[in-house]
VOBA-1610 file (N, C-alpha, C; in pm, whole numbers, padded with zeros to 5 digits, always signed):
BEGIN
Unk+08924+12767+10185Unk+08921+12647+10102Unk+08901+12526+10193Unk+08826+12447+10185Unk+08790+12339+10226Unk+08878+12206+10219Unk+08903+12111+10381Unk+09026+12086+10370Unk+09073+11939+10203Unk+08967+11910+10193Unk+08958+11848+10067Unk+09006+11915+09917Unk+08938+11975+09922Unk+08975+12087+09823Unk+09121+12109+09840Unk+09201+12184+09926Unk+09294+12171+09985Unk+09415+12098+09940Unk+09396+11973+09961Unk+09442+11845+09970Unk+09428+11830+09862Unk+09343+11824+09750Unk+09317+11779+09605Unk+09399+11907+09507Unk+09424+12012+09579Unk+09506+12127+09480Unk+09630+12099+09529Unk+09679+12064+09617Unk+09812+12016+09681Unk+09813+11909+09585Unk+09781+11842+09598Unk+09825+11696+09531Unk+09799+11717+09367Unk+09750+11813+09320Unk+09750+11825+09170Unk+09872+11903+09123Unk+09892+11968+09247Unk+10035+12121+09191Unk+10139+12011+09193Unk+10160+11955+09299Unk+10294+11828+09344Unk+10266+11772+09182Unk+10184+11672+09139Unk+10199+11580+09029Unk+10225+11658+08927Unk+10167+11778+08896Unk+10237+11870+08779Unk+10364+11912+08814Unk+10428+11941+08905Unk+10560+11989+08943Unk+10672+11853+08913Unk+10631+11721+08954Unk+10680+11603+08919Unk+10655+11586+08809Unk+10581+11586+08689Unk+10593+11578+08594Unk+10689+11648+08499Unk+10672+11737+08525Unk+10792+11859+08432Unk+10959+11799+08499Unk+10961+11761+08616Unk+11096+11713+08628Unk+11082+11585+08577Unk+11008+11478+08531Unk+11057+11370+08485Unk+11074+11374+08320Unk+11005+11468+08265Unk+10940+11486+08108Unk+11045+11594+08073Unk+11043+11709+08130Unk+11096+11830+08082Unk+11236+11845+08086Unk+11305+11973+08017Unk+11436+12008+08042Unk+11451+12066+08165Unk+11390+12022+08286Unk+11448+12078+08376Unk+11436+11971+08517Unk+11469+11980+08647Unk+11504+11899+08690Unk+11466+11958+08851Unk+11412+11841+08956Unk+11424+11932+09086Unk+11545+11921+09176Unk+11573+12002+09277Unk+11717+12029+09316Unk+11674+11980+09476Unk+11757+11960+09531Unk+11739+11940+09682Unk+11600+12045+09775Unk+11609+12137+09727Unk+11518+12238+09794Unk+11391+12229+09706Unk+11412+12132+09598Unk+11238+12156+09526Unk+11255+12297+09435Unk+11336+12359+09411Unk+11330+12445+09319Unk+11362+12425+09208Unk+11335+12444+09066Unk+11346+12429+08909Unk+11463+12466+08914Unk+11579+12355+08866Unk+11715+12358+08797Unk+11742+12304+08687Unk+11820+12416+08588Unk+11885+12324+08470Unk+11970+12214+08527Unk+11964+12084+08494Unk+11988+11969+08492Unk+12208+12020+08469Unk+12277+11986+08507Unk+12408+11934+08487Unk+12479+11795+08470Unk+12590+11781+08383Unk+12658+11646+08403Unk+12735+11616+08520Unk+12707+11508+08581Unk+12802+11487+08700Unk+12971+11467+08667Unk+13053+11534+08672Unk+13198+11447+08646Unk+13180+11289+08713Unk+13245+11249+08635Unk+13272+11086+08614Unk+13365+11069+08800Unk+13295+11017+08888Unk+13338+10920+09039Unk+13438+10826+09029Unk+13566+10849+09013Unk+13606+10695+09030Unk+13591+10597+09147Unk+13618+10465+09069Unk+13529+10355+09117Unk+13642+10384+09254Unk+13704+10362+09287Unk+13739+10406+09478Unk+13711+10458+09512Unk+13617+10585+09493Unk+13612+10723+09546Unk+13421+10661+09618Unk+13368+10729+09691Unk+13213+10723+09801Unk+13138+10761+09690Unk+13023+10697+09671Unk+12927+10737+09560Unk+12809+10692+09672Unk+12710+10778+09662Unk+12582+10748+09795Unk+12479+10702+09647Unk+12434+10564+09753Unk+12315+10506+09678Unk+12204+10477+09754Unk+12092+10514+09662Unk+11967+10521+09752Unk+11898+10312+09806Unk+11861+10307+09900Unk+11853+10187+09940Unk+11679+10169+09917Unk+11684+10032+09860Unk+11541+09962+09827Unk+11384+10051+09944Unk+11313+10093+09921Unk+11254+10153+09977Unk+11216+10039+10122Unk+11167+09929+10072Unk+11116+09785+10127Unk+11004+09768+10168Unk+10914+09854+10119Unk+10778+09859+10170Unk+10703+09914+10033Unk+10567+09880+09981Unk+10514+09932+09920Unk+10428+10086+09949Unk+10459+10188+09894Unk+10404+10320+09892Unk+10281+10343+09982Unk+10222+10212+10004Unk+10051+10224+10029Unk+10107+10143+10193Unk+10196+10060+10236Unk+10190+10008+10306Unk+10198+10088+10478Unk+10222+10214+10478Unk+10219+10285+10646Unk+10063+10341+10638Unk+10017+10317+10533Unk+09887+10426+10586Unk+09788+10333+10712Unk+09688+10455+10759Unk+09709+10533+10731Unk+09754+10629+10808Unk+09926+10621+10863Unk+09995+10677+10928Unk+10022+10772+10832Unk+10108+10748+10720Unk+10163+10808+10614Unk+10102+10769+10520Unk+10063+10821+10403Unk+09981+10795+10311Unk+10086+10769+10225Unk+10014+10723+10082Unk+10105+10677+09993Unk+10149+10740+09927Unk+10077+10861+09833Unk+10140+10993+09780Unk+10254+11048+09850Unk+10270+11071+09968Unk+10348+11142+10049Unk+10477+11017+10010Unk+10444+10901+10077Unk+10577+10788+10029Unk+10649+10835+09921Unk+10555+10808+09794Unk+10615+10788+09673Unk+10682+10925+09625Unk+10613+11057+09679Unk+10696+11191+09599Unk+10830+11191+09699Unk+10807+11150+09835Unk+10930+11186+09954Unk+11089+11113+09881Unk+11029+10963+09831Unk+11135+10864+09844Unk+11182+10919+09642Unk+11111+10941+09554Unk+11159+10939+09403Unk+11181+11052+09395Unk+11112+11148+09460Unk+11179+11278+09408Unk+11229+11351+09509Unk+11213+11365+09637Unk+11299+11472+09758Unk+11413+11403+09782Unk+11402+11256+09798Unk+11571+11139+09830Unk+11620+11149+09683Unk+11583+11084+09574Unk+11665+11091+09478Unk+11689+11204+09455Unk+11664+11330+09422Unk+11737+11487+09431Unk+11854+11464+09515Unk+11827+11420+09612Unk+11938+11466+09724Unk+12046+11352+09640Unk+12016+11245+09641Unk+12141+11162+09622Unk+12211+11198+09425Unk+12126+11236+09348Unk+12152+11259+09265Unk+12282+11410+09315Unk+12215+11495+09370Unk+12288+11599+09370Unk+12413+11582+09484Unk+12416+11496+09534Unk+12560+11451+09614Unk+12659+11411+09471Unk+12656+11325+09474Unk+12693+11231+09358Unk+12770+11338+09245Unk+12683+11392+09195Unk+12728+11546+09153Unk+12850+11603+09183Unk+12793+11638+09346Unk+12909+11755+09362Unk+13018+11673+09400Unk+13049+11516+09416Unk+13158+11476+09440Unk+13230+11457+09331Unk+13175+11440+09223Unk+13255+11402+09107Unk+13302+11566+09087Unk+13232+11650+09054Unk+13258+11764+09007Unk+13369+11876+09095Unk+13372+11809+09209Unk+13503+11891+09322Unk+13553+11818+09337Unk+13612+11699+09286Unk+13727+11600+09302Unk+13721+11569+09442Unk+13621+11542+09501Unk+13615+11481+09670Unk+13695+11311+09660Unk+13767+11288+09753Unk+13811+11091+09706Unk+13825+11123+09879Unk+13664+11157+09966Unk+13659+11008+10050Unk+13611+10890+09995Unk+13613+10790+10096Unk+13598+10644+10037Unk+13482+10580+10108Unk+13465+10632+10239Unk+13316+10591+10320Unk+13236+10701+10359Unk+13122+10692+10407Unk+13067+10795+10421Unk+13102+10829+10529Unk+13158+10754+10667Unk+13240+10822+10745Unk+13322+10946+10758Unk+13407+10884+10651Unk+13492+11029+10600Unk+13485+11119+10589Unk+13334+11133+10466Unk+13261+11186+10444Unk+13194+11303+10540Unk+13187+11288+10628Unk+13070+11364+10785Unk+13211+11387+10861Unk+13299+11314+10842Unk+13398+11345+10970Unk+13488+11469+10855Unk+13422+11506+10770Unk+13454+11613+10681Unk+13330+11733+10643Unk+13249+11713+10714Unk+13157+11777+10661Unk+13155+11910+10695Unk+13201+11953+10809Unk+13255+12139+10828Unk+13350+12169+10695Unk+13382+12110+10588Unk+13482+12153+10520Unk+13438+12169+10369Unk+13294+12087+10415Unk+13264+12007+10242Unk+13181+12217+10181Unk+13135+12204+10043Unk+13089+12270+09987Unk+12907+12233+10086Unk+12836+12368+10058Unk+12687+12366+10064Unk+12672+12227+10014Unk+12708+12251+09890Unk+12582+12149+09769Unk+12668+11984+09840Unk+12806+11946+09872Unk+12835+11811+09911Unk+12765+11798+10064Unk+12776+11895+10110Unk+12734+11890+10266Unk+12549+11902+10305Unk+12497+11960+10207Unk+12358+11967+10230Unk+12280+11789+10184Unk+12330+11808+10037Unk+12333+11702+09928Unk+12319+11580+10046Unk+12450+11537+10075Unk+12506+11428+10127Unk+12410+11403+10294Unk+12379+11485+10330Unk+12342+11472+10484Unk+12165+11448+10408Unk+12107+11456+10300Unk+11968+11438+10287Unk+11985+11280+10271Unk+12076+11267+10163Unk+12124+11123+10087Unk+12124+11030+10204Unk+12204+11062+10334Unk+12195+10954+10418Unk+12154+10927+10520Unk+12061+11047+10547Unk+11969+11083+10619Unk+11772+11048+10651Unk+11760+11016+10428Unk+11676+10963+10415Unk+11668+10821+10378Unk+11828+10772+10332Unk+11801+10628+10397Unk+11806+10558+10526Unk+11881+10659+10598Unk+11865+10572+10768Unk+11680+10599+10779Unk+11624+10710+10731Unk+11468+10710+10787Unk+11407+10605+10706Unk+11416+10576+10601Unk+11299+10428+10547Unk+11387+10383+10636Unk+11474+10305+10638Unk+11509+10195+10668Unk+11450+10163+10855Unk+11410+10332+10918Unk+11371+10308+11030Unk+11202+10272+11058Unk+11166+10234+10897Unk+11036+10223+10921Unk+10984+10119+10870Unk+10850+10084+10925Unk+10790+09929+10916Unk+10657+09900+10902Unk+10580+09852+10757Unk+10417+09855+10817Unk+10406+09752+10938Unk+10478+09653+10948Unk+10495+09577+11081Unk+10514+09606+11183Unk+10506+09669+11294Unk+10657+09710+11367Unk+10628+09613+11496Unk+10718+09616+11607Unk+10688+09578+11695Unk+10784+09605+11817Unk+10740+09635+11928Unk+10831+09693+12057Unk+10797+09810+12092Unk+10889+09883+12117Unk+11051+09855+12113Unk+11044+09760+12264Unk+11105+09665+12235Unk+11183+09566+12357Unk+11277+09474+12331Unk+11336+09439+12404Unk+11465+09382+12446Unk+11575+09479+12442Unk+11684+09502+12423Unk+11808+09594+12461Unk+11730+09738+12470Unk+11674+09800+12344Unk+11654+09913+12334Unk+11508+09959+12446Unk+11455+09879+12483Unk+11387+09898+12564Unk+11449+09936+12721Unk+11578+09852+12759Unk+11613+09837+12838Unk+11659+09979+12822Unk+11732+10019+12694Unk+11825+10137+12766Unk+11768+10254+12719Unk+11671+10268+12670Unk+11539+10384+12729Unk+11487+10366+12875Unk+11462+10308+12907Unk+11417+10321+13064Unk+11542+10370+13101Unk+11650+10317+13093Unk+11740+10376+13161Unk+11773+10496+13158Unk+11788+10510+13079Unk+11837+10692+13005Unk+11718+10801+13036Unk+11594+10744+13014Unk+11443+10870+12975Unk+11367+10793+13118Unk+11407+10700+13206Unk+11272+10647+13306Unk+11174+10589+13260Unk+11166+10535+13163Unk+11050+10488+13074Unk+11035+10502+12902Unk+10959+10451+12865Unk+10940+10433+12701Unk+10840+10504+12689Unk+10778+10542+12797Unk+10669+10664+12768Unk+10746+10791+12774Unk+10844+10832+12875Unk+10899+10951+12888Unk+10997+10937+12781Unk+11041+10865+12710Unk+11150+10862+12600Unk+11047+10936+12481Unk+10877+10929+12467Unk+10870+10872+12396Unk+10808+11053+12400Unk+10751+11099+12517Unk+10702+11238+12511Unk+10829+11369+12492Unk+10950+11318+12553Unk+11041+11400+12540Unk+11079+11431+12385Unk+11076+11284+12281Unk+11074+11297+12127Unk+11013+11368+12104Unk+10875+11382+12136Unk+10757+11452+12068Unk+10785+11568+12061Unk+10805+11643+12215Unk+10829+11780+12206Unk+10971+11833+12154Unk+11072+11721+12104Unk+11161+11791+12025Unk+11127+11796+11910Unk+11058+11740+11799Unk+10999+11742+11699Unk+10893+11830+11687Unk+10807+11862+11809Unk+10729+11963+11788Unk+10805+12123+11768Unk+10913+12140+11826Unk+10974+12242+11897Unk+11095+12264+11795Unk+11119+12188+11708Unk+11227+12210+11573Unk+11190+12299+11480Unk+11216+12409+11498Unk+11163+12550+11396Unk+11212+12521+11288Unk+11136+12534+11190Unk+11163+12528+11062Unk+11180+12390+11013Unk+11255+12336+10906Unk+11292+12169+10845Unk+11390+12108+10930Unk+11405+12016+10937Unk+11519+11970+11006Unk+11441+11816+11043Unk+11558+11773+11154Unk+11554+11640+11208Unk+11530+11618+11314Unk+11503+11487+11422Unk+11491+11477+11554Unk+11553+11323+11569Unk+11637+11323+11658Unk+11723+11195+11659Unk+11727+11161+11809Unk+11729+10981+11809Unk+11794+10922+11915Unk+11944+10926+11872Unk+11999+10914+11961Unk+12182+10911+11958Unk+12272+10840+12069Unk+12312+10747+12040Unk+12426+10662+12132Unk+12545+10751+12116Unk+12546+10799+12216Unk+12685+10886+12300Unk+12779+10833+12388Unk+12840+10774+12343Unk+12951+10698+12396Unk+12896+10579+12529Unk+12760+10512+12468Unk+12688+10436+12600Unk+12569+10469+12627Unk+12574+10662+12633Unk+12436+10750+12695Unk+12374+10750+12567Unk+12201+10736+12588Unk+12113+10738+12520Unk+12099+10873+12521Unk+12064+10975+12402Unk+12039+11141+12431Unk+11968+11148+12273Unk+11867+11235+12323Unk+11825+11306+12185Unk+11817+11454+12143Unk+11887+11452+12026Unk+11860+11578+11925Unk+11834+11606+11836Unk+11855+11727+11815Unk+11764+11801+11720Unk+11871+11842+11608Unk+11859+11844+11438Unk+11935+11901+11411Unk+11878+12027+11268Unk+11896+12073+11198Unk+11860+12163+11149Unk+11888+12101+10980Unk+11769+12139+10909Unk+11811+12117+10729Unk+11832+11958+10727Unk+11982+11979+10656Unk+12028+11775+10659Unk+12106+11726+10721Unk+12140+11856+10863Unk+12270+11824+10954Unk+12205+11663+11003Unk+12313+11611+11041Unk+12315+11469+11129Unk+12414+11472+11273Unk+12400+11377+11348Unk+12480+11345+11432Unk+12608+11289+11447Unk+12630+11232+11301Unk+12764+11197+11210Unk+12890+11341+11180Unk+12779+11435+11132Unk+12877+11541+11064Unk+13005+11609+11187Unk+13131+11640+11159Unk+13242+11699+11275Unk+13154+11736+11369Unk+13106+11857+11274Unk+13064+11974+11392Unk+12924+11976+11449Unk+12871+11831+11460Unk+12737+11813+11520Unk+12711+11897+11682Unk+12664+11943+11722Unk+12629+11978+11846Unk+12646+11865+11924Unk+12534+11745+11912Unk+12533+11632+11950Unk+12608+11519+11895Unk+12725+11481+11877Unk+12815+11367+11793Unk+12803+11236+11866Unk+12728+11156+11747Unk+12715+10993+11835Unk+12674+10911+11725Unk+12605+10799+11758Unk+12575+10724+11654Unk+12416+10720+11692Unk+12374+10720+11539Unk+12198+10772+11498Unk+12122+10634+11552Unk+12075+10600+11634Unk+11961+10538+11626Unk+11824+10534+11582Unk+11775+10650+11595Unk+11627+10643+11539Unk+11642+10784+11457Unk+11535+10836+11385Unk+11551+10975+11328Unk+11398+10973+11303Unk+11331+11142+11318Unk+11227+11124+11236Unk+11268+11306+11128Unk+11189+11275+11008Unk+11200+11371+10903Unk+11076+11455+10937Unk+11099+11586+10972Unk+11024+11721+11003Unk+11049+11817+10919Unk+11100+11805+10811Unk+11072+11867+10709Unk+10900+11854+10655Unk+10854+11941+10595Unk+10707+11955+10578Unk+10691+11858+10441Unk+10816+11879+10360Unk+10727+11716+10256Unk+10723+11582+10313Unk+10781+11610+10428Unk+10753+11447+10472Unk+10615+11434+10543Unk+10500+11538+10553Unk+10409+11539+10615Unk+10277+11584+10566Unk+10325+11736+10481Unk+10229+11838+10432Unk+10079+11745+10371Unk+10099+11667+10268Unk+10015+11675+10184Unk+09900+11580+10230Unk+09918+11504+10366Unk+09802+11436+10475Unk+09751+11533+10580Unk+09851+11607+10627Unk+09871+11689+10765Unk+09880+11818+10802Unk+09888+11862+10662Unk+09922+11978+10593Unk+10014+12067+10781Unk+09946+12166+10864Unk+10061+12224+10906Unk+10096+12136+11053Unk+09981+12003+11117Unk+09969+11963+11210Unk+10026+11847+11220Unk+10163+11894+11243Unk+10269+11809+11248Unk+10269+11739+11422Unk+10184+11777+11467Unk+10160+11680+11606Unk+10092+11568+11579Unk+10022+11565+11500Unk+09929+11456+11443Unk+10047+11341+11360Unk+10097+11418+11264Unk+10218+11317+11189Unk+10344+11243+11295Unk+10338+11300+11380Unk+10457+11300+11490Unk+10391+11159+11595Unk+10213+11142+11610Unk+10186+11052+11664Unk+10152+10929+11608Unk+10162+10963+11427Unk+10106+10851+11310Unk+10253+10765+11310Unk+10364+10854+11281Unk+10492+10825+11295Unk+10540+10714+11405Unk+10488+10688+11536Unk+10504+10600+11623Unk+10479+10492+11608Unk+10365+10437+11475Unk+10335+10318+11474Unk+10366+10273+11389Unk+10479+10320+11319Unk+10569+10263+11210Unk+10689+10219+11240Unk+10758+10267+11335Unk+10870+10274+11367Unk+10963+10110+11397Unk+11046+10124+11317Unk+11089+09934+11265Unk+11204+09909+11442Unk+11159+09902+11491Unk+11201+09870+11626Unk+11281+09805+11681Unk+11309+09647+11528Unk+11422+09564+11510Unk+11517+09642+11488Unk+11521+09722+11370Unk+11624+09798+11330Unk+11701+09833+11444Unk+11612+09949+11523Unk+11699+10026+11602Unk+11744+09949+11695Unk+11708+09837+11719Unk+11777+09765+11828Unk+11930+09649+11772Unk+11932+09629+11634Unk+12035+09621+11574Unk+12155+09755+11551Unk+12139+09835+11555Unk+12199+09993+11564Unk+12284+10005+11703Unk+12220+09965+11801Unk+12197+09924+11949Unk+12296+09835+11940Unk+12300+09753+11896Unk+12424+09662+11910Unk+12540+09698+11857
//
C-alpha cells in the first residue's frame, strides 16, 4: 500500500473509531479499546480530581513537526480517556489523596486502572505544556546545567535521542532533576519519575511521549524522524522554570 494510501486509511479508521466514542454507547478506555461507559462515584470536593490543562496552542500550530490530526485525536481522545478514567477510579475506590503528590508517592499501592489512569493524566499534561510553536533555546540556567551534566546541548541532546529510540514498546523518555544532578530516563506505559517506585525518582523536566499515537499517523513506524520533529517544539521557557 502506498504511503498515502496508508495514511488516508489510518486517518479514516481513527475518525470512525472517534466517532462511535463520541455518538455511540460505547466509549474509549486508556488503551484505545471499546468500553461500556461507567458512572464515576461522586469525588469529594477535598479529595485530588486530575484536570486536563488548556491545550494552548492550536491543533495546526507544531506542524509540520506534528501534524494536526495527530494533536487533536492525542489531546481529546488518548488524554481525556486517561483523565476521565482516573477520575473514575478515584471516586469509585474511595482514594482521599489531596495532591497529586500523594498521589505518585502512592502509586506502588494504587489499583492498575488509578495507577495507569493517573500517570497518562499527568503525564500528558506536563507534555503539552512542554511544547511550543514558538520555542526558543534552551539557554540561560537550563543550558548551563546541560553542559554541565551531558558536556554540551548537543550531547544532552543525542543521548535523548537514543533513549527514545531504544524504549521498547510505549512508554516515556525524561529529563530529571535528581537532587541537583541532571539524568535522563526512560520509563515504561504511564510510569513517571514522580511514582514511589520509579527506578529514576526526581523531578520531571522535560518528557517526550513514545507511545505510537503520539506519532503513528505522520510517521507511521519512524519514530527517529518524530524524535527529530519533536526538537523544534520544545517550550524551553517552561523547562527552565521547572529548573528553578
Amino acid at each position: 500500500m502506498k504511503n498515502s494510501s496508508r495514511r488516508e486509511f489510518i486517518e479514516n479508521t481513527l475518525k470512525a473509531t472517534v466517532a462511535i466514542a463520541v455518538t455511540g454507547p460505547l466509549i474509549l478506555n486508556s488503551e484505545n479499546a471499546l468500553a461500556s461507559p461507567k458512572s464515576a462515584a461522586t469525588i469529594p470536593g477535598d479529595v485530588l480530581k486530575f484536570a486536563q490543562v488548556p491545550l494552548g496552542f492550536d491543533y495546526k500550530a507544531l506542524e509540520p513537526h506534528i501534524d494536526a490530526l495527530t494533536n487533536e485525536i492525542h489531546y481529546t481522545k488518548h488524554h481525556a480517556a486517561y483523565i476521565k478514567n482516573v477520575n473514575e477510579a478515584i471516586g469509585a475506590e474511595k482514594l482521599t489523596f489531596t495532591t497529586e503528590k500523594e498521589f505518585f508517592d502512592h502509586a506502588s499501592q494504587l489499583s492498575p486502572k488509578a495507577r495507569n489512569n493517573g500517570g497518562g493524566a499527568w503525564n500528558h499534561n506536563f507534555f503539552w505544556q512542554s511544547l511550543t510553536p514558538n520555542p526558543t533555546g534552551p539557554d540561560g540556567r537550563i543550558k548551563d546545567a546541560l553542559n554541565a551534566a551531558f558536556g554540551s546541548v548537543e550531547q544532552f541532546k543525542e543521548q535523548f535521542t537514543q533513549a527514545a529510540l531504544t524504549r521498547f514498546g510505549s512508554g516515556w523518555v525524561w529529563l530529571v532533576n535528581v537532587n541537583g544532578k541532571l539524568t535522563i530516563a526512560s520509563t515504561g506505559n504511564q510510569d513517571n519519575p514522580l511514582f514511589d517506585n520509579a527506578a529514576v525518582k526526581g523531578v520531571p523536566l522535560l518528557a517526550l511521549d513514545v507511545w505510537e499515537h503520539a506519532y503513528y499517523l505522520k510517521y507511521q513506524n519512524r519514530r527517529n524522524e518524530y524524535i527529530a520533529g519533536w526538537w523544534n517544539v520544545i517550550n524551553w521557557n517552561e523547562v527552565n522554570k521547572r529548573l528553578g
